[in-house]
N, C-alpha and C positions, 0 to 999 in steps of 0.2 A: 504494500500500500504506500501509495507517496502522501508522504507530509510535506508542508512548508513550517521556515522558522521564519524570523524576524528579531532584532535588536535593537536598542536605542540605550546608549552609555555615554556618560560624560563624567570628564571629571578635570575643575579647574578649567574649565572654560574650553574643553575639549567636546567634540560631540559626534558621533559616528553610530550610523543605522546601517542594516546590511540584511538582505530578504535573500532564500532559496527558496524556490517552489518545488523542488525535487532532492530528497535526502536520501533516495534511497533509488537501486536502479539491477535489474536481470540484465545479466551479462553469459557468454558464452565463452568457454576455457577460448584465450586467443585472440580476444576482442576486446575492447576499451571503454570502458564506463564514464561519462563526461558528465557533469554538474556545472554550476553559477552561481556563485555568491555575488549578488548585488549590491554595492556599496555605496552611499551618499550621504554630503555633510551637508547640516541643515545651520553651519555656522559659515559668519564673513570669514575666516579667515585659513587658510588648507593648513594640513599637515599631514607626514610621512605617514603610509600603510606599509607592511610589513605581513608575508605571510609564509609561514614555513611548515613542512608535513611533521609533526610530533610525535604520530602515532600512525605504524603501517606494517601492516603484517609481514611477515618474512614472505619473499617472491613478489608481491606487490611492486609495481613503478607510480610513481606520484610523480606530473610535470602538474606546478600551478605557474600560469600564466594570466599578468603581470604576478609578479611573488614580491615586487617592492616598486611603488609607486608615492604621487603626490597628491591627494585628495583635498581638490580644489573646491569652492563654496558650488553644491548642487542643485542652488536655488534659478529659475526658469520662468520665462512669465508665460511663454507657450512653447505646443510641442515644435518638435524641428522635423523638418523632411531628409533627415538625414540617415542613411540606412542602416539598421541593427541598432537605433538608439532604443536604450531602456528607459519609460519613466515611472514616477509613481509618484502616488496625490498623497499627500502627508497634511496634518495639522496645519506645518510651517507653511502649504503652496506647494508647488507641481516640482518635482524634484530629476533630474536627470542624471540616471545611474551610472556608477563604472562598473563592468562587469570583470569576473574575474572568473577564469575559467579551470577547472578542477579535472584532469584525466588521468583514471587509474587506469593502467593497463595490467590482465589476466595473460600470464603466463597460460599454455596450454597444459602442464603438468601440474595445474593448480586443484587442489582437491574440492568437492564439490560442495559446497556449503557456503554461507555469510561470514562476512568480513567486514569489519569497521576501522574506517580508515577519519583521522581525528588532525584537522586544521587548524593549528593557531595562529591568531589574526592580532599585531601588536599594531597600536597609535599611538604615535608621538613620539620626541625626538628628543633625549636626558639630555644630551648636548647643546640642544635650543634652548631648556631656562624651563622647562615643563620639570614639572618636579615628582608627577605621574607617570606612568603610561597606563593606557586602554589594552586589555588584552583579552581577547576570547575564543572561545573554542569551537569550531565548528564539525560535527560528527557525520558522515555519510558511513553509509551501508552500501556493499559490494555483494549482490547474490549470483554465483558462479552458478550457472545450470549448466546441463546436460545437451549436448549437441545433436541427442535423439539418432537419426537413422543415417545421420553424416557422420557418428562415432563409430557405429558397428556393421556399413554396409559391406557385404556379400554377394561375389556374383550369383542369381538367383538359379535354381535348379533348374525350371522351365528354358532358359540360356542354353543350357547344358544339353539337355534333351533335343531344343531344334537345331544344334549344330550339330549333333549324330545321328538325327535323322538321314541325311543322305548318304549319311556313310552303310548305314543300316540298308539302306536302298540297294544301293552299290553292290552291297556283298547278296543281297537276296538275286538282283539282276544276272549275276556272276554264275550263283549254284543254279537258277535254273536255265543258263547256258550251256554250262556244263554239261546237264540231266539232257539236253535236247541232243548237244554232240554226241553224247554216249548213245543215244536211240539209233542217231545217224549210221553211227558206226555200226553197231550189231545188224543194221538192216543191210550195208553192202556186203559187210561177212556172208551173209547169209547169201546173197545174190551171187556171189563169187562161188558158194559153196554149191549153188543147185546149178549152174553152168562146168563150173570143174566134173560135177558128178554126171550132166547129159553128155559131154563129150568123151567120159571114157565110156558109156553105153553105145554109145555110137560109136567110139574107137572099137570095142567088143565086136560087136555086129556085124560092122565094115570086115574085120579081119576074118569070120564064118565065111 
């Protein structure tokens, strides 16, 4: 079942929200499970995002794309015609997301069951004079299935059968060729044998 989350933290004059609509995702051993954490600051002023994988099972790959950016004010007075823009309508006004993109890839030797795989998401910068940071976790779910009849296909027996049909053919056309030449034969034997046999009666005869 897919969930969505959503957040809203501040702290010291910091403020960062950040929505998925999908936490959770069927994946096939070999294939790539993709997510979006949606991110927007509903204050005047940006600061650094930060995002690195914490928690990932052994064989799991995690690429997050942007993994460290600058989260500038999200605030919009209308939407834009610009393609793959995220928005969302908040308390503050109409907000324009940065999307941040989450791909686990399943190894094919990967065993068949769920996996949670756990993102943390740090704001703000100790070196800037913030005397905070923002940090939170973000958890998606990995369910590996079963590749079904692409895992364990087999050429099928009927396959089998119509390609030895004609050989089956072949060898029956053959024996009763055979059976027809053997008839052949015994019938001149026999023609050989009742003309051998008139001419020595007539050899006989002739010689009286």
């Amino acid at each position: 079942m897919l969930t969505s989350f959503s957040l809203q933290i501040s702290v010291h004059g910091l403020s960062m929200a950040a929505f998925s609509e999908k936490t959770s995702e069927q994946v096939e051993r070999g294939e790539t499970a993709e997510f979006f954490i949606l991110f927007w600051n509903p204050e005047d002023e940006p600061f650094p995002v930060r995002l690195r994988a914490t928690e990932v099972p052994e064989g799991l790959i995690v690429i997050i794309t942007p993994n460290d950016f600058m989260l500038n004010s999200s605030l919009v007075t209308e939407f834009s015609v610009e393609k793959g823009g995220h928005y969302v309508n908040t308390p503050y006004g109409l907000m324009k997301t940065t999307p941040v993109r989450v791909l686990v890839k399943v190894p094919k030797t990967m065993e068949l069951k769920s996996y949670d795989v756990v993102i943390t998401a740090t704001v703000g910068n100790p070196s800037g004079g913030v005397s905070a940071l923002l940090e939170k976790k973000f958890k998606f779910t990995v369910d590996v299935v079963s590749q079904g009849l692409f895992e364990t296909t087999q050429p099928e027996t009927t396959t089998e059968v119509t390609t030895t049909k004609p050989t089956v053919g072949n060898e029956t056309q053959g024996i009763t060729g055979m059976f027809v030449a053997g008839r052949l034969t015994d019938f001149i034997l026999l023609l050989i044998s009742i003309i051998v046999l008139a001419f020595v009666i007539w050899f006989i005869r002739f010689r009286k």
